[in-house]
C-alpha positions as MATLAB code, in Angstrom:
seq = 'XXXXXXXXXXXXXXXXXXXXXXXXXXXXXXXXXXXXXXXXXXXXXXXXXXXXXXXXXXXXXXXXXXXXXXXXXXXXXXXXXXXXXXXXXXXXXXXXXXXXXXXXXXXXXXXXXXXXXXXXXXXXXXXXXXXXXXXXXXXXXXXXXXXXXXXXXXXXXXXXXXXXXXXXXXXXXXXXXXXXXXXXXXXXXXXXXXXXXXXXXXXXXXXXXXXXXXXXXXXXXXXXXXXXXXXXXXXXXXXXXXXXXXXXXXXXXXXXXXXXXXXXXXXXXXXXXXXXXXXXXXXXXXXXXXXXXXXXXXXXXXXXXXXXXXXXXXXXXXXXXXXXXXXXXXXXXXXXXXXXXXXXXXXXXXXXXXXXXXXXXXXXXXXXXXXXXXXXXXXXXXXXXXXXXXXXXXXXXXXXXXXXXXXXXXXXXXXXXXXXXXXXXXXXXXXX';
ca = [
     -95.899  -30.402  -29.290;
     -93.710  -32.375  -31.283;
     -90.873  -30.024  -31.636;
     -91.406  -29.347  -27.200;
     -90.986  -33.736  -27.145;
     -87.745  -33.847  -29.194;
     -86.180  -31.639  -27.689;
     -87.095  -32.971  -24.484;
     -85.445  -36.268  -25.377;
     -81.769  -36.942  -24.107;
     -79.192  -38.869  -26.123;
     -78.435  -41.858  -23.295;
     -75.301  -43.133  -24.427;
     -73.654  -39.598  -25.216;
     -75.054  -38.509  -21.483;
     -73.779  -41.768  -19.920;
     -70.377  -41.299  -21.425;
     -70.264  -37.822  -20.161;
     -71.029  -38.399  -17.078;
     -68.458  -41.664  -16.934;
     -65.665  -39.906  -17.991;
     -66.002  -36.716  -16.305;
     -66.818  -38.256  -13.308;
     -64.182  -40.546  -13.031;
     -61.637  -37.443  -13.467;
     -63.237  -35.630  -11.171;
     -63.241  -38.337   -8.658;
     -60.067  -39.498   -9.568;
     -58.111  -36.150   -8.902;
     -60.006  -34.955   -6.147;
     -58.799  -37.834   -4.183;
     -55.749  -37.546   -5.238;
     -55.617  -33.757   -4.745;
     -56.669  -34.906   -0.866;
     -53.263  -36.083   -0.210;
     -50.814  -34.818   -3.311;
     -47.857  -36.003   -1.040;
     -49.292  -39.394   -1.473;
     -49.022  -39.363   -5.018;
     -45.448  -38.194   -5.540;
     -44.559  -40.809   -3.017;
     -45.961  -42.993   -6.003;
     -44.372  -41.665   -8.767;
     -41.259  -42.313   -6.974;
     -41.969  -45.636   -6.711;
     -42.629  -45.783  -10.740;
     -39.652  -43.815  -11.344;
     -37.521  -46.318   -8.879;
     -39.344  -49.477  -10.669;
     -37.782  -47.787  -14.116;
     -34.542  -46.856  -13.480;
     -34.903  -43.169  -13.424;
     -34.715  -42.035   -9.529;
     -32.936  -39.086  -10.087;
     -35.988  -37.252  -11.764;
     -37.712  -37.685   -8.714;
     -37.091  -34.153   -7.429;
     -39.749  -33.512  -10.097;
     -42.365  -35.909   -8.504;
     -43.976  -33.546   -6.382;
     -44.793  -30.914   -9.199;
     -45.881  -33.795  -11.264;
     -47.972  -35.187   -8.780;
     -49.893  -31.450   -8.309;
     -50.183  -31.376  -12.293;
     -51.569  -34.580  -12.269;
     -54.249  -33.665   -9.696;
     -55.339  -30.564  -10.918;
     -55.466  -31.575  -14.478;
     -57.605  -34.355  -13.974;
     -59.959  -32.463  -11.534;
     -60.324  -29.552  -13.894;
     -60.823  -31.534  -16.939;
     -63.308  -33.651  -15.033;
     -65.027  -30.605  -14.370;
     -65.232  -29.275  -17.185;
     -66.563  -31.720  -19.249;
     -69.245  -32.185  -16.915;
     -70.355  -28.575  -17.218;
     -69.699  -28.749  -21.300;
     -66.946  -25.475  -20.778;
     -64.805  -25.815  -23.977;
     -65.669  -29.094  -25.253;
     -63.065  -29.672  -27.947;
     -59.830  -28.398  -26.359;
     -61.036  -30.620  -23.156;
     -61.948  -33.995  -24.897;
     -58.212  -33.316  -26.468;
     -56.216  -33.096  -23.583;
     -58.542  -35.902  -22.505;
     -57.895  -37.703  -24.951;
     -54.250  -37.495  -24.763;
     -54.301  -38.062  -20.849;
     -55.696  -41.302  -21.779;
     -53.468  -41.919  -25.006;
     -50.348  -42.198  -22.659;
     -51.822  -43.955  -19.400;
     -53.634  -46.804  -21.443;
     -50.301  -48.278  -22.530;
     -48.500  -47.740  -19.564;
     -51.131  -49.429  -17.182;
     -50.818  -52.218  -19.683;
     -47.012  -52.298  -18.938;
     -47.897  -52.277  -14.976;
     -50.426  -54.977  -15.333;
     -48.492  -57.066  -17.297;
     -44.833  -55.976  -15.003;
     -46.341  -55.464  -12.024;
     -43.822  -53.172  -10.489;
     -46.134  -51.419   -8.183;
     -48.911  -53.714   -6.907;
     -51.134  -50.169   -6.440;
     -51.720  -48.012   -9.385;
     -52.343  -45.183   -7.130;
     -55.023  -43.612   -9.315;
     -57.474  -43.086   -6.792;
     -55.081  -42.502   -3.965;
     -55.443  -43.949   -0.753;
     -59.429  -43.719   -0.852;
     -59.990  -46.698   -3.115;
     -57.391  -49.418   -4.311;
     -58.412  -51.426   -7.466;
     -56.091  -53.733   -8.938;
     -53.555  -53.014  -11.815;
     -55.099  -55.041  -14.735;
     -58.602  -53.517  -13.105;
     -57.056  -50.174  -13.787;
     -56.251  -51.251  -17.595;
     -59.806  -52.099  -17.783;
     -60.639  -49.050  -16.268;
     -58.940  -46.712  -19.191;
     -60.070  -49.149  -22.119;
     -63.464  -48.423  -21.036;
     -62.546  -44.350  -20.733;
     -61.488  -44.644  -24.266;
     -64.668  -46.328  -25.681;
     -66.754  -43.600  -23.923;
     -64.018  -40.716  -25.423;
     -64.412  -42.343  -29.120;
     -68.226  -41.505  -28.774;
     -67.768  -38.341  -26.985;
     -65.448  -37.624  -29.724;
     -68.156  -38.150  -32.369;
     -71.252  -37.018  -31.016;
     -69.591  -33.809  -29.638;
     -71.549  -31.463  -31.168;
     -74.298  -32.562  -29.055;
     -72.772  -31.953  -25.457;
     -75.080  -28.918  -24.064;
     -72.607  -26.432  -22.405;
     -73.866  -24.728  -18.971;
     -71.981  -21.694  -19.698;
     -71.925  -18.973  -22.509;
     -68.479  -18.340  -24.439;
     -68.140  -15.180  -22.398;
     -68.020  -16.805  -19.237;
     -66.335  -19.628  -20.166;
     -63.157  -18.613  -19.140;
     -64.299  -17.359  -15.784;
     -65.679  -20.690  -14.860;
     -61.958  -22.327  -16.629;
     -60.149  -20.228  -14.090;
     -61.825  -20.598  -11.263;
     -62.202  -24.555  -11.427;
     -58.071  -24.643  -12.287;
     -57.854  -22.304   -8.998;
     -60.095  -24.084   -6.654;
     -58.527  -27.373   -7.329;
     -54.874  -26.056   -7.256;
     -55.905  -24.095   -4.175;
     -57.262  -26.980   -2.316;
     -54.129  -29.273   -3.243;
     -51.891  -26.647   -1.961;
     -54.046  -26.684    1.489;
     -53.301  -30.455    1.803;
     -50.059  -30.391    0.983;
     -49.275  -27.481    3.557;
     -51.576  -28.918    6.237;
     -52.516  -32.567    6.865;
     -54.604  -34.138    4.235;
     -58.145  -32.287    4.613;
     -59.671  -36.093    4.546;
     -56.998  -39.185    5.725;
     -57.760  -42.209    4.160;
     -54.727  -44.092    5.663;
     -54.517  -46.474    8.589;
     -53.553  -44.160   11.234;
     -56.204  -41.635   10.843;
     -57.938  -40.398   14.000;
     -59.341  -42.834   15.925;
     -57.791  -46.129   13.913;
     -56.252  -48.895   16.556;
     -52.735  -49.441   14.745;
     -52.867  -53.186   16.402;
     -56.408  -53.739   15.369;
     -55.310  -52.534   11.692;
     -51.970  -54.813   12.012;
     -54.581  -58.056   12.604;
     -56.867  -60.244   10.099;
     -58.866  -62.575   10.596;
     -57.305  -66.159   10.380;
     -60.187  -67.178    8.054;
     -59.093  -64.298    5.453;
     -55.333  -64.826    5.627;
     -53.427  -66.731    3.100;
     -53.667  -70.513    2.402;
     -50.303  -72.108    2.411;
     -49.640  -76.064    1.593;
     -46.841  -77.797    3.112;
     -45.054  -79.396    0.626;
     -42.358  -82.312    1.449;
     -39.594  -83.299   -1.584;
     -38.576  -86.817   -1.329;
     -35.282  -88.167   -4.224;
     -35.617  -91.878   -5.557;
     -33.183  -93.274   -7.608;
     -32.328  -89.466   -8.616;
     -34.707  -88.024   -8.831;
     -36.705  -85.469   -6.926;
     -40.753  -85.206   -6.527;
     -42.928  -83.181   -4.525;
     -45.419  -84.675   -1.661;
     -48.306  -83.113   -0.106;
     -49.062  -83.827    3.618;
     -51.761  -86.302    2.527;
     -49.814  -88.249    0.210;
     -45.897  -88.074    1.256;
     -43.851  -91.759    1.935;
     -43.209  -91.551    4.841;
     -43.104  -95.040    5.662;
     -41.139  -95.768    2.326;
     -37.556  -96.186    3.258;
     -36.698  -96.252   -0.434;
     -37.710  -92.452   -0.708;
     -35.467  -89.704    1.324;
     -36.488  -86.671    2.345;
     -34.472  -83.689    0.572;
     -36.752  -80.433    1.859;
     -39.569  -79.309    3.151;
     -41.386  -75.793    2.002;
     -44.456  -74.269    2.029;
     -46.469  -72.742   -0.813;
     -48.919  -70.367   -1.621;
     -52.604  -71.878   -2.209;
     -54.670  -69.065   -2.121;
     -53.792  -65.648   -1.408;
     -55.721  -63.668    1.552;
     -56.563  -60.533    3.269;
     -53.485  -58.446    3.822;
     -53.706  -55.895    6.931;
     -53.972  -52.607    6.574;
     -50.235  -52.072    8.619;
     -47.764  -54.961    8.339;
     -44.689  -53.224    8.613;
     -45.066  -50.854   11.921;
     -42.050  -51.708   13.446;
     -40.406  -49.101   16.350;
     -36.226  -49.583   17.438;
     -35.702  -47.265   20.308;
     -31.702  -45.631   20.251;
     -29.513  -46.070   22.901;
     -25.960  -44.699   23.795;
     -22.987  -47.461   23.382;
     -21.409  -47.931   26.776;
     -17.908  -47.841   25.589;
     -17.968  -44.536   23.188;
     -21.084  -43.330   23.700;
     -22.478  -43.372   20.330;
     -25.740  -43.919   19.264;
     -26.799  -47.623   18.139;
     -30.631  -49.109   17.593;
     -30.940  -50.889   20.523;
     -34.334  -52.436   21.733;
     -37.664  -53.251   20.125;
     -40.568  -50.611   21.639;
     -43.130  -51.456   19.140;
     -45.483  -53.363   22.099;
     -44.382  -50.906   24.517;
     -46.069  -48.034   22.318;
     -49.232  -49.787   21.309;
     -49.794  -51.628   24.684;
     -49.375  -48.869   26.955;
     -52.083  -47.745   28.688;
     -51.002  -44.295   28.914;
     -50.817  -41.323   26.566;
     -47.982  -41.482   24.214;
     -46.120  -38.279   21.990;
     -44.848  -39.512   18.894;
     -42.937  -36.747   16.795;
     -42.640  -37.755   13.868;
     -39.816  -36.997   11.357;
     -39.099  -39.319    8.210;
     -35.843  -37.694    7.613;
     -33.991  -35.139   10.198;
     -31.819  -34.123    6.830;
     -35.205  -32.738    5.648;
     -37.134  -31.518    8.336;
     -38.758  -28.057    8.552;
     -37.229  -26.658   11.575;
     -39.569  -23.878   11.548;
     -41.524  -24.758   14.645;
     -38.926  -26.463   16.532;
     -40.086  -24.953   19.661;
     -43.016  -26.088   19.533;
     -42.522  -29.774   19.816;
     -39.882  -29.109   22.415;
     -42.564  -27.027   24.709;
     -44.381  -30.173   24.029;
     -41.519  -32.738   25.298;
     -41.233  -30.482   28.388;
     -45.067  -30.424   28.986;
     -44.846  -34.280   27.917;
     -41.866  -34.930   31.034;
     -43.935  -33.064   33.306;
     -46.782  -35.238   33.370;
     -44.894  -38.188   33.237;
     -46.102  -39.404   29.182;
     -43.646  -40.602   27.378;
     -42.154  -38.703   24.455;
     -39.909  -40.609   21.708;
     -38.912  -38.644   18.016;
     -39.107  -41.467   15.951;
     -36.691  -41.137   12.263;
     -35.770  -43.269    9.656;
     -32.515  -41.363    9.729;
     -29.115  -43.460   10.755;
     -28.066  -43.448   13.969;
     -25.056  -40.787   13.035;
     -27.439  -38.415   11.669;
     -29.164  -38.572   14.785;
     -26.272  -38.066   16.637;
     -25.233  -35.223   14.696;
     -29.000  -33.884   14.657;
     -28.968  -33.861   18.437;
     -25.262  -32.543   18.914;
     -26.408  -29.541   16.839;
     -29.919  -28.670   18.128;
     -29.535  -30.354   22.080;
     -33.262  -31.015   22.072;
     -32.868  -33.832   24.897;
     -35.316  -35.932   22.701;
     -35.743  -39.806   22.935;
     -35.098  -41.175   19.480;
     -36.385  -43.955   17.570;
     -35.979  -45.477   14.252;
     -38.281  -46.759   12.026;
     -39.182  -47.479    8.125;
     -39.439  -44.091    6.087;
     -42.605  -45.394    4.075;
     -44.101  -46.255    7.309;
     -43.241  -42.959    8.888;
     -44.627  -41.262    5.877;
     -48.062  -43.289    6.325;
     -48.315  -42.505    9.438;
     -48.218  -38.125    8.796;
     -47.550  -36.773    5.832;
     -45.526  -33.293    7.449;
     -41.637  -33.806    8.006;
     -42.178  -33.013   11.067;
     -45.648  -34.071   13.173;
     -47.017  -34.773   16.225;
     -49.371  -38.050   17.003;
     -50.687  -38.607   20.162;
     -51.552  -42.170   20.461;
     -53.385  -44.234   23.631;
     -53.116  -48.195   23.920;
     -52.034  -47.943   20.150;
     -55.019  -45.703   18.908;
     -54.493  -42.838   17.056;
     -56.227  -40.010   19.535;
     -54.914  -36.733   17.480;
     -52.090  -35.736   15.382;
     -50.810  -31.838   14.137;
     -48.763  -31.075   11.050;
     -45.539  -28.613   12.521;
     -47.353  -25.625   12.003;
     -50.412  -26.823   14.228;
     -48.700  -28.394   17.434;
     -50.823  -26.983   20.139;
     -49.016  -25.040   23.128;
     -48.948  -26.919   26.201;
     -51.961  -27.438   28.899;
     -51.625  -24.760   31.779;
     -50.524  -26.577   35.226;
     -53.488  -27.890   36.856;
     -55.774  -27.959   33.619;
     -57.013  -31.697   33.214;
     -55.262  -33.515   29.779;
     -58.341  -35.946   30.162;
     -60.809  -33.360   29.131;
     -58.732  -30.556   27.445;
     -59.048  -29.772   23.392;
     -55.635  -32.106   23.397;
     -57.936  -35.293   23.190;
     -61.490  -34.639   22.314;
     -62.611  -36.943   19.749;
     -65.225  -36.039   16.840;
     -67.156  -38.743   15.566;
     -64.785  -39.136   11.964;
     -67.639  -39.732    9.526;
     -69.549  -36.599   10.897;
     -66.333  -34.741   10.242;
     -65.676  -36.053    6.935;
     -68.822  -35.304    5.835;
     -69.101  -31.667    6.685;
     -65.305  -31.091    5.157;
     -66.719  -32.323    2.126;
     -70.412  -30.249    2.611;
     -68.041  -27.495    2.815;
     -65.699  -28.156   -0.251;
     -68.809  -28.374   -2.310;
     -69.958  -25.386   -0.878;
     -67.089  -23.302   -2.066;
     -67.015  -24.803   -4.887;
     -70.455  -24.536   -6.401;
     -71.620  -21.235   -4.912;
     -69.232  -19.449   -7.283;
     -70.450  -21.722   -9.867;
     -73.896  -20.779   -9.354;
     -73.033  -16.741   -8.955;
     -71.476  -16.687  -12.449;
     -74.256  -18.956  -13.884;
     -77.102  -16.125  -12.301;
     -74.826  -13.751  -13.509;
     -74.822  -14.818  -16.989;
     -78.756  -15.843  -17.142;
     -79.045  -11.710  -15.464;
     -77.212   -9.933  -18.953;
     -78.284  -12.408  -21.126;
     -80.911  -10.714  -24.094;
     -83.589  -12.845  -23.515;
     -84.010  -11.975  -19.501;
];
């Protein structure tokens, strides 16, 4: 009875720890393995901040070892699978990002770590706080790991290795190819990009007017409650205003559309009009394709964005291509391919945000995102006479229903194998 107690009894801190560190890595890359464009585009903002843009061609392949890594080593010390070469490379992992989220707190050169993607935001010095508390847990993981009960036998260790490094490289390689299986962003289906662009007055920042008044000289700062101004003797020098308390930012503050035109006296094209209103007040259906740089662009399904445009100019919807390429690119885009597009420009980042395939298709309605396809999943155009209203084109699905079967399903697939190799194992083990 005794012997059946103690070994009953479970070592809290060692289990807590476990469970702390391997879940955060688990959480922390599967978000990240979500949307693996994401995080490149924030390594190239590090790598920017530093001086060292041109190694961003190798962003993207760190970003997918990044995701993997910390997905598979969150796994696997959560199911115990080689304990010592996983609190190691752990260990290390942690070793190198301690320090330099100590440099970005203290720096600031990126106001968003990026370490759980676009699913959570914490601050930077939160994120320092985050991996001095990792490392306490490691140090007793580190000590007491003798005692962390493996789920898995030595001879099916590497099975259950391989398929978690698979699984997690196969499912960042699906969002990367497609859109992001889950879209944490702003414009996801469904968001109102004006709705997202407002905050509520109460939340926004606090600013102080502040009035400087010279005297004999010198200069001093006034508030509105206290400045002279019925004292001739002081005159007014400038008047600024200053951050009291900062606010609520809005999810999209820089979605900003310039519509090209053609010069009337040599015919090239310049950024001519604002459209930004015109696309989010409209009460009609609108095609955006979208294409963050034409130079880069996967021209691999060309035709079917421009079956699109034609079904698009048939029913009368507008249809704009909207770039952060210059205006000659454009030109020389256009001169090549003769699409017969509308153009736009806008911010790359934004453009980005708003899809992550180079190109892709949103179909937006008074300013709210109703669907969007990467290239490769642009539908063909409705048959004449077939209602847009009602067709496939628009049908909404209630987004938290969605996002929670995707993720019943990713569990699925994930732990089913999990459990096969775990009957198989318990099925040729001796004592069976």
């Amino acid at each position: 009875m005794k012997s059946l107690s103690s070994s009953l009894q479970i070592d809290i801190p060692l289990a807590f720890s476990r469970l702390l560190v391997g879940g955060l890595f688990l959480f922390s890359g599967f978000v990240k393995a979500v949307d693996p464009l994401g995080t490149a585009y924030k390594i190239d903002d590090y790598l920017i901040e530093m001086g060292l843009s041109t190694l961003m061609v190798l962003s993207l392949p760190l970003s997918l070892v990044m995701v993997v890594g910390e997905f598979t080593l969150g796994m696997l010390l959560l199911l115990g699978v080689w304990r010592k070469g996983t609190l190691r490379l752990i260990a290390l992992f942690l070793l190198f990002f301690t320090p330099l989220s100590l440099w970005i707190a203290l720096t600031n050169p990126v106001e968003d770590c990026g370490c759980f993607g676009d699913a959570f935001h914490i601050s930077n010095w939160d994120t320092f706080y985050k991996n001095l508390l990792l490392l306490a847990a490691m140090l007793l993981l580190y000590m007491k790991q003798g005692k962390i009960t493996p789920l898995y036998g030595g001879g099916v260790a590497p099975f259950v290795a391989g398929f978690i490094l698979l699984f997690g490289l196969l499912f960042a390689l699906h969002n990367l190819n497609r859109l992001p299986l889950f879209d944490f962003r702003p414009y996801h289906i469904g968001a109102s990009i004006p709705k997202q662009m407002e905050v509520d007055p109460a939340l926004a920042d606090i600013y102080e007017t502040v009035f400087i008044y010279q005297k004999g000289g010198v200069e001093r700062e006034f508030t509105e409650d206290d400045y002279p101004w019925n004292d001739s003797t002081w005159i007014f020098v400038d008047m600024r205003s200053r951050l009291l308390q900062e606010g609520v930012k809005p999810a999209i503050e820089d979605f900003a559309v310039m519509a090209l035109t053609r010069d009337d006296e040599d015919g090239t094209l310049i950024a001519g009009s604002e459209i930004t209103m015109e696309l989010l007040q409209d009460p009609g259906w609108q095609f955006l394709m979208i294409a963050s740089s034409l130079e880069e662009m996967s021209m691999g399904h060309l035709d079917r964005f421009l079956a699109m445009e034609r079904f698009a100019s048939r029913r009368g919807y507008p249809f704009y291509l909207l770039t952060a390429s210059s205006p000659d690119r454009v030109a020389a885009w256009e001169g090549q391919y003769r699409s017969g597009f509308r153009f736009a420009i806008a911010d790359e980042r934004v453009l980005k945000t708003m899809i992550r395939s180079n190109p892709g298709l949103m179909l937006l309605n008074e300013g709210v995102v109703v669907n969007k396809w990467d290239d490769s999943q642009v539908p063909l155009p409705l048959a004449d006479g077939v209602d847009f209203e009602t067709s496939g084109l628009v049908k909404q699905h209630n987004r938290l229903l969605t996002n929670g079967s995707r993720l019943l399903l990713v569990v699925f697939l994930l732990l089913i194998p999990l459990l096969f190799v775990k009957w198989f194992e318990r099925r040729r083990s001796p004592s069976h």
